[in-house]
C-alpha positions as CSV (number, residue, x, y, z in Angstrom):
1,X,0.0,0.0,0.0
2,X,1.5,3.5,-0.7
3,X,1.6,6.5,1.7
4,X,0.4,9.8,1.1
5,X,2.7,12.8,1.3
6,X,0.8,16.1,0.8
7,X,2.7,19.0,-0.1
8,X,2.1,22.6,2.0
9,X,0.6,24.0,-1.2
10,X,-2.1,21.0,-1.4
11,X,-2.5,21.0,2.3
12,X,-3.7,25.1,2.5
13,X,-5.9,24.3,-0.3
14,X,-7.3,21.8,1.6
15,X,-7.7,23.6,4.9
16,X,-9.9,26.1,3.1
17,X,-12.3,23.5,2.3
18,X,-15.8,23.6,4.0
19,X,-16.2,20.5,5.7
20,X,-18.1,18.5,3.2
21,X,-15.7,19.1,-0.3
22,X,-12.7,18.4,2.7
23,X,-14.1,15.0,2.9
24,X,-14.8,14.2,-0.7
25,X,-10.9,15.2,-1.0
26,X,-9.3,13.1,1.6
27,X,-11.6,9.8,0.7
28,X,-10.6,10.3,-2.8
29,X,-7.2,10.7,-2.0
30,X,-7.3,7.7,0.4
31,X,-8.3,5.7,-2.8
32,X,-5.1,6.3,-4.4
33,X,-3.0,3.9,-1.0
34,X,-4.5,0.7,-2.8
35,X,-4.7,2.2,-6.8
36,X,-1.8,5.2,-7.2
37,X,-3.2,4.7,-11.1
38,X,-6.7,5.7,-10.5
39,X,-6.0,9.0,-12.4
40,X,-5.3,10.4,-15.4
41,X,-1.5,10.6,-16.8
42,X,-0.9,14.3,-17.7
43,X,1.4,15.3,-21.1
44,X,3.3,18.1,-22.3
45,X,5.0,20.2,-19.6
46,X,3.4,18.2,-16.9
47,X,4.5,14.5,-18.1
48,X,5.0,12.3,-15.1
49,X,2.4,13.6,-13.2
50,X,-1.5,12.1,-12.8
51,X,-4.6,14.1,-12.4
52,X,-7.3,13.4,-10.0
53,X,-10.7,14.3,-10.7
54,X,-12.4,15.4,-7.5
55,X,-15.9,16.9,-8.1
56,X,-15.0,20.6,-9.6
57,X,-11.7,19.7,-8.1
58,X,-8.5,18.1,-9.0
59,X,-5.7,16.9,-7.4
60,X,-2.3,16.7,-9.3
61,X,-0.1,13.9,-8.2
62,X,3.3,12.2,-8.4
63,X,3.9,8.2,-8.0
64,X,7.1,7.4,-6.5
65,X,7.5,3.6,-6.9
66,X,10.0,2.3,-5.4
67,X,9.3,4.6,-2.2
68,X,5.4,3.8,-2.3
69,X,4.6,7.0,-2.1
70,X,2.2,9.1,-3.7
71,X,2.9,12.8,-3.4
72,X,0.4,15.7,-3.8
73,X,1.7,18.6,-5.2
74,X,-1.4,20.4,-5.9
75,X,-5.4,20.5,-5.1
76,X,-7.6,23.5,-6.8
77,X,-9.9,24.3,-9.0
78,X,-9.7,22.9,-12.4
79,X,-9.5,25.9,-14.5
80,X,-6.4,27.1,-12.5
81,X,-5.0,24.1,-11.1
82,X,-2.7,23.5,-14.2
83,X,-0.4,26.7,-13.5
């Protein structure tokens, strides 16, 4: 099973959260320990990262294998998460 690591830009996103969308996040997130390849693989300039879609949210990702770790980066909106 991997481990989440959230970075601090991912986790003040998340703090701002009402309650409800904070949940959504985490037990979507949660999902990723038993399947890191739930998402989407993303191309271009962000090849080698995975996209999570979370309701009007999504979470940018990176698999580290051999440390089992999946490491947020980034949580936000979809039309700005991507910069």
């Amino acid at each position: 099973m991997y481990e989440i690591i959230l970075q601090s830009k991912a986790e003040k996103f998340l703090k701002k959260l009402d309650k409800t969308n904070q949940q959504r996040v985490i037990n979507k997130l949660k999902c990723l320990k038993e399947n890191p390849k739930l998402g989407v693989p993303l191309t271009a300039n962000l090849a080698g990262l995975w996209k999570l879609r979370i309701g009007d949210y999504r979470a940018i990702y990176q698999i580290l294998n051999q440390e089992l770790t999946i490491l947020i980066l980034k949580i936000g909106k979809r039309d700005n998460v991507y910069d």
